[in-house]
N, C-alpha and C positions, 0 to 999 in steps of 0.2 A: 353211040356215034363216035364217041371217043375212046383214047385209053392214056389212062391220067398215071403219070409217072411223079410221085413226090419224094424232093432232093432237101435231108435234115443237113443243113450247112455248120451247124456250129453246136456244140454239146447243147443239151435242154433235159431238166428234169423231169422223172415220168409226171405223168398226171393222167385225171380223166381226159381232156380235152384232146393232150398228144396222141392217146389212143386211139380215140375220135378220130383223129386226122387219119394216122398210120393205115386204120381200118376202109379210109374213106375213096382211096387209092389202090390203082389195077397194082402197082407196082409202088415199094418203098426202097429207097435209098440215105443210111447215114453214112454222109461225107465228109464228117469232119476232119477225118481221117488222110481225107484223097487230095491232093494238091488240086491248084486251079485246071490246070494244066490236064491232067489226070480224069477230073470230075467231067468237063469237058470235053475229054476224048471218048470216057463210057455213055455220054446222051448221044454223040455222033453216031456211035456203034449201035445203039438201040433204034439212029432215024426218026429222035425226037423232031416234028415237025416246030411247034414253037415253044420257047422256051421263056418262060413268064420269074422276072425276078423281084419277089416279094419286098425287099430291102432297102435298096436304093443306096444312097449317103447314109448307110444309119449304126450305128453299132455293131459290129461281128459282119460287115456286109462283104460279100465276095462277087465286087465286080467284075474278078480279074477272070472268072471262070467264062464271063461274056465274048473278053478281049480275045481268045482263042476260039470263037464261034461255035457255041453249040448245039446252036438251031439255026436254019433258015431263018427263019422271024424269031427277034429279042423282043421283049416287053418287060416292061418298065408299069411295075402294078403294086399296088395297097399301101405300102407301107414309106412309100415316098412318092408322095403326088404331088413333085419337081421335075422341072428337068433333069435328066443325070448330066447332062451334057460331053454326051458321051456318042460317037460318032459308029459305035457298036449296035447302038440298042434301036432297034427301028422305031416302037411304038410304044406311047402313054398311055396310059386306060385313066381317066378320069370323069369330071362330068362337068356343069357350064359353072359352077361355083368353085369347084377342086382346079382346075384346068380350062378355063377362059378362053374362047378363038380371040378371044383381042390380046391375051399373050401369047402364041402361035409363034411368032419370032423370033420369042426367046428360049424356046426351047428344039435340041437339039431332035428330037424326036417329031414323028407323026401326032396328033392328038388326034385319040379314038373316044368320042363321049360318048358314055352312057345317057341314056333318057333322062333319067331322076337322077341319084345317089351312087358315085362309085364305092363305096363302101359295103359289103355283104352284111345280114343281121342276123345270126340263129335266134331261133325260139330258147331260151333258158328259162332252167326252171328255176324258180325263185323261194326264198324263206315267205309262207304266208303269212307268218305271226310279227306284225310288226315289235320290233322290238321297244324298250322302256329307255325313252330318254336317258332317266339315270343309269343303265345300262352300258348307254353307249359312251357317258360322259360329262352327257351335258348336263345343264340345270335345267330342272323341271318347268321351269318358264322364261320368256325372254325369246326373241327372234333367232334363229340360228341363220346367218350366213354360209353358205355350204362350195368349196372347191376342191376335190379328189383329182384333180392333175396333176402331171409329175411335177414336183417342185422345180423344176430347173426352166418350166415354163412360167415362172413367176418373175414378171420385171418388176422394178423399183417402184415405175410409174403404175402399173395394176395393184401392188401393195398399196400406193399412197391412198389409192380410192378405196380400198377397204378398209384403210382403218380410219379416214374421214367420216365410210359409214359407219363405222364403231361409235366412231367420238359422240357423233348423233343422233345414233341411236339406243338410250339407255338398253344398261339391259342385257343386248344382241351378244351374241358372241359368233368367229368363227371357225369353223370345223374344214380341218383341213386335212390330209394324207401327207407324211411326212417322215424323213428317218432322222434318228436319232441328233444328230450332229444339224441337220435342216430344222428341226426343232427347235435346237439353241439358238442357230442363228434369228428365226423370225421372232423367236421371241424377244431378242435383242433388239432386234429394227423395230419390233412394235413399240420397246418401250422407249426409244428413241424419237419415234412420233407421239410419245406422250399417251400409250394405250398401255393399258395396263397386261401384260401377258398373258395372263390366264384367261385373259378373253380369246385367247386360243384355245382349242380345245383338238388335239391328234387323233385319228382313227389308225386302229393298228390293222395290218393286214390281214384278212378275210381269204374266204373259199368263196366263188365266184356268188355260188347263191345267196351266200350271206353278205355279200356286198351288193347285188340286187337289191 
């Protein structure tokens, strides 16, 4: 019933997944290349009816291809479930938890809710052999505390409550994802709250199934 047009906006390393996508799509476009302006005029030409942007406020995001109208209907989807506030984009895709009718006023846009979950899930396939604690890092015994977020969603006040649980809980340690330079600093702040560091323990990065 459709014909799905996908627009690569900013360079991205190959992998499985990209191919996935590329594959997944009537028609592929990389534009990292094409100005806003530009990118904008080739969905007109083609008679994109709506035109769905992944990004929102978020790193490498290209509002500005909206600003010159690229479709009849803009949407505003995944990857920023905010308002953009932005007098371009007509419609939200969210659901009653991501996008709220009782914040309805403060967004610049339509809100369009899904039933359940705006968010998509593929099926992936996973490592079935759990792996060996010492493996991974840890100590063979003891509670592990576990948060794989990007660090930069870690506030002061969420840090102070884990390492309150530390304190109390012998033993525990926390397993965290983190780079190099993020590393040093948490383990500065723990030992600043009086935890001992090494009750940190880092996951280095993975291929999707082994971080399943």
């Amino acid at each position: 019933r459709f014909e799905l047009w996908g627009v690569s906006l900013s360079a991205a390393p190959e992998s499985a997944i990209r191919q996935r996508l590329i594959a997944s799509f009537d028609h592929f476009i990389d534009a990292r290349n094409l100005s806003d302006g530009a990118l904008a005029a080739v969905l007109r030409e083609q008679e994109i009816d709506i035109a769905v942007d992944l990004m929102g406020h978020t790193e490498h995001a290209r509002l500005g291809v909206f600003v010159h109208r690229a479709a009849p209907l803009q949407v505003n989807y995944f990857g920023y479930p905010g308002t953009t506030g932005a007098d371009f984009i007509d419609t939200v895709i969210g659901d009653r938890i991501a996008t709220p009718e009782t914040l309805a006023e403060h967004f610049s846009e339509r809100i369009l809710t899904l039933p359940r979950c705006y968010l998509p899930s593929a099926v992936m396939p996973i490592q079935t052999q759990r792996p060996e604690r010492r493996a991974c890092g840890l100590p063979d015994e003891g509670f592990v505390f576990c948060n794989f977020g990007a660090t930069q969603k870690i506030t002061p006040g969420v840090f102070d409550v884990w390492m309150r649980l530390l304190s109390e809980m012998e033993r525990s340690v926390l397993w965290l994802y983190a780079g190099e330079e993020s590393q040093a600093n948490l383990r500065r702040e723990a030992a600043a709250r009086a935890v001992d560091p090494d009750r940190l323990i880092f996951a280095p990065p993975l291929e999707r199934h082994l971080h399943l």
